[in-house]
Backbone as a ProteinNet text record, in pm:
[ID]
protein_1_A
[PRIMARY]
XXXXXXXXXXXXXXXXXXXXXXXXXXXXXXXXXXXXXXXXXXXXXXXXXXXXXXXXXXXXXXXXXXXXXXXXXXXXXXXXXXXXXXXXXXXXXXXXXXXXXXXXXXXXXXXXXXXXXXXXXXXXXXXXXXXXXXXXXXXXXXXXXXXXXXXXXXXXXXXXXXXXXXXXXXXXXXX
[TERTIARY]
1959.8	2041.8	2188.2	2275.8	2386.9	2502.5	2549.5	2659.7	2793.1	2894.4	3010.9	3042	2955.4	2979.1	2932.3	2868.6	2824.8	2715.1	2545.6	2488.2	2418.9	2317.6	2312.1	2252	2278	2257.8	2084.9	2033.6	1885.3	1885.8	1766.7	1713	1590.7	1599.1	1555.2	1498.5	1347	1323	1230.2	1255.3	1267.3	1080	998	912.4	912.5	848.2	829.3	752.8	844.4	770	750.2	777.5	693.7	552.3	557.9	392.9	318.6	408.4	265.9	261.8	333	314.2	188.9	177.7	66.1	-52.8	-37.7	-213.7	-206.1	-91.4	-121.3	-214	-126.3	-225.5	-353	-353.6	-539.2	-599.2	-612.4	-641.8	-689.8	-581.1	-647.2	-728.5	-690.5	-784	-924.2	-952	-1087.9	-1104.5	-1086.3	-1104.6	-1198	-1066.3	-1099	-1253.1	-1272.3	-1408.9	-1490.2	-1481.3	-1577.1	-1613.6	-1506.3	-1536.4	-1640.1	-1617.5	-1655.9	-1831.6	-1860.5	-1962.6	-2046.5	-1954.3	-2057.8	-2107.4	-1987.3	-2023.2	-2136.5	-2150.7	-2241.6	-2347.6	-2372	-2486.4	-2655.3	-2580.7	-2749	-2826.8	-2780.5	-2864.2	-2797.3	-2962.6	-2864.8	-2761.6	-2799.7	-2637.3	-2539.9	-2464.8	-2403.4	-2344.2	-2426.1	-2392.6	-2336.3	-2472.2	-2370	-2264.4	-2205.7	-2082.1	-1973.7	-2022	-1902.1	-1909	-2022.7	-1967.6	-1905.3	-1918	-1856.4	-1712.9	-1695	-1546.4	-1441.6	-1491.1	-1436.9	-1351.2	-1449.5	-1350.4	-1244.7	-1319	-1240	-1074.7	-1119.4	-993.7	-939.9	-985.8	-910.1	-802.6	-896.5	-767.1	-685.9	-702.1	-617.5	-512.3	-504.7	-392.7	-346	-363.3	-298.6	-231.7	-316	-209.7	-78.6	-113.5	-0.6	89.2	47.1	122	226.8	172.4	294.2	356.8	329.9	459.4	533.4	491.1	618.1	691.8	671.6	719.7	835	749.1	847.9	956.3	963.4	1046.8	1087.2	1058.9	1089.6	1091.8	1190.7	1148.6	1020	915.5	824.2	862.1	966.8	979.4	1134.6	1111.8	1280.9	1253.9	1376.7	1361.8	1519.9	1501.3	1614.8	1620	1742.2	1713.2	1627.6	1610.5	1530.6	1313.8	1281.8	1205.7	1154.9	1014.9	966.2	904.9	954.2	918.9	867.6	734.6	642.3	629.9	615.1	586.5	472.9	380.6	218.9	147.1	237.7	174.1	243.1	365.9	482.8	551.4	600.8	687.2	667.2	697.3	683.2	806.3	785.9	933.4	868.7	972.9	989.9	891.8	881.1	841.8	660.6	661.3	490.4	417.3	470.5	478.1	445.6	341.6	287.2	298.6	294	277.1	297.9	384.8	374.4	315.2	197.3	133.6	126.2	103.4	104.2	-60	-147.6	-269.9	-315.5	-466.6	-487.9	-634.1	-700.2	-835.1	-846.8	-945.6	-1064.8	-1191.2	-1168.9	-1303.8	-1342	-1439.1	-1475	-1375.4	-1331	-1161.2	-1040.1	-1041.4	-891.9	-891.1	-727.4	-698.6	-605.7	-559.5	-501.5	-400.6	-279.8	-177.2	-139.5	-114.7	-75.9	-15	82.2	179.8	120.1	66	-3.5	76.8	85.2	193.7	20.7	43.5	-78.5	4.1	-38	25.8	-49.6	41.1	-6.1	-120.3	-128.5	-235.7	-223.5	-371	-390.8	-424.5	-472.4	-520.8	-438.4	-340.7	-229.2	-134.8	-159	-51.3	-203.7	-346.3	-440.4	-428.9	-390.2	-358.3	-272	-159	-67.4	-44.4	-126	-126.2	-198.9	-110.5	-186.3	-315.2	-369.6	-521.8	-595.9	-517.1	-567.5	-609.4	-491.6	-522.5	-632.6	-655.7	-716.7	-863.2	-872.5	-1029.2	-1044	-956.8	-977	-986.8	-951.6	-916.2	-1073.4	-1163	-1269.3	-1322.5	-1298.6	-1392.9	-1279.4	-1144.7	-1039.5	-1053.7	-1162	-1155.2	-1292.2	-1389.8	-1514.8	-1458.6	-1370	-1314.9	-1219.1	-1170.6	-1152.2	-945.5	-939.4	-807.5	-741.2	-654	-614.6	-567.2	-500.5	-462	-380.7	-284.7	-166.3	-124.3	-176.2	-160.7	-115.3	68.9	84.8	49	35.9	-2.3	148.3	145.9	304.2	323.9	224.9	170.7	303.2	300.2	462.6	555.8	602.1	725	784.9	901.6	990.5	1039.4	1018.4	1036.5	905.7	911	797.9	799.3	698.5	652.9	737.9	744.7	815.7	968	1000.5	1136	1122.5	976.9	1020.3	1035.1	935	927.1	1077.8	1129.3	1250.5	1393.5	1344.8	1446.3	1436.6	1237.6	1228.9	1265.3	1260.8	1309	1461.2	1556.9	1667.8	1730.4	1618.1	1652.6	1564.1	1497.2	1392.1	1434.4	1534.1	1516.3	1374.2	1335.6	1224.2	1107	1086.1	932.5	880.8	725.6	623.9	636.6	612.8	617.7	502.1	403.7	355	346.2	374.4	391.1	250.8
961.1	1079	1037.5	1099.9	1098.6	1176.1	1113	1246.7	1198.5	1281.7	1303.2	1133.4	1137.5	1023.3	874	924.7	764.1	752.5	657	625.5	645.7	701.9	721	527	472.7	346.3	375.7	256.7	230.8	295.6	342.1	352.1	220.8	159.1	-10.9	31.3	80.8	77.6	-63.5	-139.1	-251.4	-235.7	-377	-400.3	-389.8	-280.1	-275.5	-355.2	-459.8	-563.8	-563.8	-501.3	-464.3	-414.3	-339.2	-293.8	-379.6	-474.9	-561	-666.6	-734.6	-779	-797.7	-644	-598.1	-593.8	-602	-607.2	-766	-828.8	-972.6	-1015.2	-954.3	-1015.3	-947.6	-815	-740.6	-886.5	-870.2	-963.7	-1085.2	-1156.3	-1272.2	-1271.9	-1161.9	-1119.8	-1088.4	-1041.3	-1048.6	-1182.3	-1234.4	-1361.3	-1485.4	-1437.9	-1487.2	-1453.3	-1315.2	-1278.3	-1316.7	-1322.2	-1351.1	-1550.1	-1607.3	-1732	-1759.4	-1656.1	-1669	-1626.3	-1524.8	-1492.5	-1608.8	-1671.9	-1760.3	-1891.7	-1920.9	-2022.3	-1968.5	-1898.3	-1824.5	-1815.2	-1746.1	-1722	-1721.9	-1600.4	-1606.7	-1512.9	-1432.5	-1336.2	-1354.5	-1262.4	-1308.2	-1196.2	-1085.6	-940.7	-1057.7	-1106	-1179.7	-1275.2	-1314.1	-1471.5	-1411.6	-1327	-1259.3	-1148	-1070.5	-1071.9	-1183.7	-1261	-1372.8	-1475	-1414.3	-1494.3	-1442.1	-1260.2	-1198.8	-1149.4	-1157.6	-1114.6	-1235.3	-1364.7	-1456.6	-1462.9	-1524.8	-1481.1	-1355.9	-1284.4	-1113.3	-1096.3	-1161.6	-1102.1	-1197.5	-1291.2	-1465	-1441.6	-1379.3	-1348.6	-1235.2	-1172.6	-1071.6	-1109.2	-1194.7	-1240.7	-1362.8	-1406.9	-1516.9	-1364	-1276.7	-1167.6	-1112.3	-1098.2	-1028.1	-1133.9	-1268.5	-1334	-1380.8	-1367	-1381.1	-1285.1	-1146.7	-1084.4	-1085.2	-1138.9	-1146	-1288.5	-1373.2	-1499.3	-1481.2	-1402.2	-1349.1	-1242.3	-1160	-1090.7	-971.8	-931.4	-862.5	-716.3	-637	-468.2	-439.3	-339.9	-253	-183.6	-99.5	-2.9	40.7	47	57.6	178	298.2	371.3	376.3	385.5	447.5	526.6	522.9	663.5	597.5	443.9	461.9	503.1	438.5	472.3	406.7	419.1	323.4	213.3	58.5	33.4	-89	-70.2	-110.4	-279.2	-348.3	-471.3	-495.7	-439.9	-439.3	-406.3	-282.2	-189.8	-187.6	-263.7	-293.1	-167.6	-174.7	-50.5	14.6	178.3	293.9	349.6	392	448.6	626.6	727.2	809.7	929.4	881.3	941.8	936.8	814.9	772.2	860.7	965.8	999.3	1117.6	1208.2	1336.8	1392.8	1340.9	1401.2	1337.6	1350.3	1269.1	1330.4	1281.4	1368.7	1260.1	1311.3	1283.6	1328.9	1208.4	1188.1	1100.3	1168.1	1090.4	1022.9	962.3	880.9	888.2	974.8	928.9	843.9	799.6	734.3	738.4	795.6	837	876.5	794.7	852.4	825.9	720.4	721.8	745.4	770.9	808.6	722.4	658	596.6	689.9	742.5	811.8	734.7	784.6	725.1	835.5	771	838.7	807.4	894.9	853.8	889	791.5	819.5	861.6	1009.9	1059.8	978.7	952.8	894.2	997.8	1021.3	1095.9	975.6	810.7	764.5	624	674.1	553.8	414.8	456.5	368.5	270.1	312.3	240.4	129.7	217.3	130.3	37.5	46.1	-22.1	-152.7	-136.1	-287.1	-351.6	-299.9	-394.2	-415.3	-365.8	-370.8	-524.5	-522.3	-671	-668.4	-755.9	-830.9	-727	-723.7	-664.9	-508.4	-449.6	-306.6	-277.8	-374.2	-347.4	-350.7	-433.4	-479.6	-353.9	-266	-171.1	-63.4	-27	84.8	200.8	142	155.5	237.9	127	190.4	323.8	310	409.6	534.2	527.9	635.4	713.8	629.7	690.1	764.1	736.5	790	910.5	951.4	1058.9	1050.1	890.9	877.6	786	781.8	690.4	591.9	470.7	340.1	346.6	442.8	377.9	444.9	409.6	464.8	410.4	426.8	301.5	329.8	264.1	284.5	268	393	396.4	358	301.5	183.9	71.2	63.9	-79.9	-9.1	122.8	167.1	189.7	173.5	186	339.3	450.7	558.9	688.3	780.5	881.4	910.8	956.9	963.5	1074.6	1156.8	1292.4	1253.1	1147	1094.1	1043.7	969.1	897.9	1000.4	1111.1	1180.3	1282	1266.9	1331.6	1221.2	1140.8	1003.1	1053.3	1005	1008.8	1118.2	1266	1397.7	1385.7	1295.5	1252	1223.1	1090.7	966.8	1069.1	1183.7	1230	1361	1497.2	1610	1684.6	1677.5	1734.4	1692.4	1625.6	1538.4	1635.9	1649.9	1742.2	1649.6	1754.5	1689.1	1788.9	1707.6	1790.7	1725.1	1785.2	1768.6	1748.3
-1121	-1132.5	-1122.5	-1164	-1218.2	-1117.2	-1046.7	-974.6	-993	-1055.3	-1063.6	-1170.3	-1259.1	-1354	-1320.7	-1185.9	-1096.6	-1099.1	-1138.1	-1100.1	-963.1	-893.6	-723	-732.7	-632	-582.8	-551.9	-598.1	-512.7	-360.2	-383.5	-236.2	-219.9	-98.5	-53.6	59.6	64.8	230.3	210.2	322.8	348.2	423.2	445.7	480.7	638.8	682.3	844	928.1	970	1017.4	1139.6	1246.7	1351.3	1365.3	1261.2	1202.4	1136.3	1059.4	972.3	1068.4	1196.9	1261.6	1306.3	1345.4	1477	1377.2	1248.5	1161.7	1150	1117.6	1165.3	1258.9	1385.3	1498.2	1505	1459.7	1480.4	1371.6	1252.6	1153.2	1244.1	1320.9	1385.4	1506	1567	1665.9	1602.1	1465.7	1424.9	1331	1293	1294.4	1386.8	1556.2	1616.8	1655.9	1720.4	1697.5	1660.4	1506.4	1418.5	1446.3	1465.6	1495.9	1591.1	1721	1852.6	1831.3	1714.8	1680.7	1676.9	1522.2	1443.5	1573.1	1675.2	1786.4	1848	1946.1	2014	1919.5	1847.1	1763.1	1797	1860.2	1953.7	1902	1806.5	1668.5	1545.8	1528.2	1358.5	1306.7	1371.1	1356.5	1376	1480.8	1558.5	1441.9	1388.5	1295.5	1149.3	1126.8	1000.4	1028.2	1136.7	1160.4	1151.4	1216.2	1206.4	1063.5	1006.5	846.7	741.2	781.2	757.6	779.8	927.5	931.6	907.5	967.5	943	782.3	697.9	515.9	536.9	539.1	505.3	619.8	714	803.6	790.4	753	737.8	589	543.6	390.8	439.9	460.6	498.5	610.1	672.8	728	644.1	548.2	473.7	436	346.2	263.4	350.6	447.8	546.1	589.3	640.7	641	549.1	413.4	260.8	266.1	283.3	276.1	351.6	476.2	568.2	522.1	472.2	450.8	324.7	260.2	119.6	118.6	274.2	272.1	160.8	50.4	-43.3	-8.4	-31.9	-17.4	-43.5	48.5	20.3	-78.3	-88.5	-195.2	-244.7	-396.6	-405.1	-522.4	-492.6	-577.4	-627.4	-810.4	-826.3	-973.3	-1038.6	-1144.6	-1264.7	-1258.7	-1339.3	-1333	-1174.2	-1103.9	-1006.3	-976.1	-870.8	-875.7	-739.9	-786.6	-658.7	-628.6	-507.6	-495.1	-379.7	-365.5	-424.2	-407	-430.8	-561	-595.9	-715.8	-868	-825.9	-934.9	-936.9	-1074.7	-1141.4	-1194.1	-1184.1	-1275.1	-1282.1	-1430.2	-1462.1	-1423.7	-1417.9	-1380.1	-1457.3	-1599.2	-1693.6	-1721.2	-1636.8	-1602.5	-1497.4	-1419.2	-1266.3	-1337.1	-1343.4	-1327.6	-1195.2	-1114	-950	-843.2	-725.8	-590.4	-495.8	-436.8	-305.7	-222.3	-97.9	37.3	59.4	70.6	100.9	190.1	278.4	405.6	339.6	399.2	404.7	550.3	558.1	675.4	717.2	792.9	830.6	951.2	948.6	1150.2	1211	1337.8	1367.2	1380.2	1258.3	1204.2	1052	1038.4	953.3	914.1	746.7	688.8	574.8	599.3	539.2	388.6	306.1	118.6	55.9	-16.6	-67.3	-225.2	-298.5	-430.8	-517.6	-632	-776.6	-834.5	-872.7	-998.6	-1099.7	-1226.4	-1313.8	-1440	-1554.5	-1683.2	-1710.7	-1760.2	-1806.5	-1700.1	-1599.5	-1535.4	-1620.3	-1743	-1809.4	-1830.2	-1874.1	-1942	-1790.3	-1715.6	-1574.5	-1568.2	-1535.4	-1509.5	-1584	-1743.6	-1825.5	-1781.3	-1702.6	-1668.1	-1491.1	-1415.9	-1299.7	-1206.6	-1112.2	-1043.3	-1055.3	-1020.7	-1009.4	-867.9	-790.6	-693	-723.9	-789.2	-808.1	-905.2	-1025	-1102.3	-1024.3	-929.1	-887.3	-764.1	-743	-631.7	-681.7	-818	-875.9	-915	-922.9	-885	-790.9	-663	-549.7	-488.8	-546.3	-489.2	-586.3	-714.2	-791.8	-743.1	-691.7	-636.3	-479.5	-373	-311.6	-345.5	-453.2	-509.8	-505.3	-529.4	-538.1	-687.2	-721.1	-801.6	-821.5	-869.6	-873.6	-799.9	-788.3	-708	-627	-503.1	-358.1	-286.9	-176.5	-159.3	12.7	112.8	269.4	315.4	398.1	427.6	541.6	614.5	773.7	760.3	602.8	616.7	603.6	569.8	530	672.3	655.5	799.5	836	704.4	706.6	701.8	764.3	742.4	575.8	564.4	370.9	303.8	402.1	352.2	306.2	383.9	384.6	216.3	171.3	116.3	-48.3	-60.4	-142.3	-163.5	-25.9	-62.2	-148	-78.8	-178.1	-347.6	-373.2	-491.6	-590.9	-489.4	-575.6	-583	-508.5	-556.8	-659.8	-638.8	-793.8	-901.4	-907.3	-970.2	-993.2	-1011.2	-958	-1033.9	-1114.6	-1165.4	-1111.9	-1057.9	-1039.7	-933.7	-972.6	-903	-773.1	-640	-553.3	-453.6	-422.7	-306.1	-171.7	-41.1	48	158.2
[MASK]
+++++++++++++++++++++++++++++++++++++++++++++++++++++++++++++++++++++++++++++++++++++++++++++++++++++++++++++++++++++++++++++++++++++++++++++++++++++++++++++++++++++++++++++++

């Protein structure tokens, strides 16, 4: 958006690293677990837990550990659009809808700020490796490709949808 002949500057919320910290350390704390499993191994629940969590939480702290190493903004918005560490870039014109969506599971809850997009199809051809291989099990959950977890953002979501109706004044926005 455009004010008084000027460009508005990016909005840069930066990677909240006090928070991805603390999934760092959960991550290795199950790890560790899972190590402690496969040692002990005095069943077999026991063993295939720990052959299980071991891989899974073991990658997942290499993943968390790179973004903290790489430092890069979580999220940057500006008039031309958004544009995520994880999920890449959408221009403004790709964006049918911004909602504010939870996922439950037993009793917690995981908060996402979802870009609906006019054709998932089309962001799906050009989207990371990761999204493409999740996009799936996140469409049988009754969500779409690009959902981002606002657990790293340093700001509440509402904050962030109000940025984007900034850089955006037309864009559907639900709260």
């Amino acid at each position: 958006m455009i004010k008084n002949g000027v460009p508005l500057p990016p909005t840069v919320y930066p990677l909240a690293k006090g928070r991805v910290w603390a999934l760092l350390a959960g991550a290795l704390v199950f790890v560790a677990l899972g190590t402690g499993f496969l040692v002990v191994h005095s069943t077999v629940k026991m063993t295939v837990a720990g052959a299980l969590a071991v891989p899974f939480f073991g990658a997942c702290a290499v993943l968390i550990a790179l973004r903290l190493i790489r430092d890069r903004p979580e999220l940057v918005l500006d008039d031309a659009g958004v544009e995520h560490v994880s999920l890449g870039r959408f221009r403004w014109e790709e964006i049918a809808l911004v909602r504010i969506r939870e996922q439950r599971v037993r009793n917690a809850s995981q908060t996402f700020i979802e870009l609906v997009l006019h054709d998932p199809d089309a962001y799906l051809a050009r989207a990371p490796r990761l999204v493409r291989n999740t996009a799936s099990m996140n469409a049988r959950l009754g969500f779409g490709p690009a959902g981002m977890a606002v657990n790293t953002l340093p700001v509440p979501p509402e904050a962030v949808l109000d940025a984007m109706r900034t850089h955006c004044p037309g864009l559907a926005v639900r709260y």
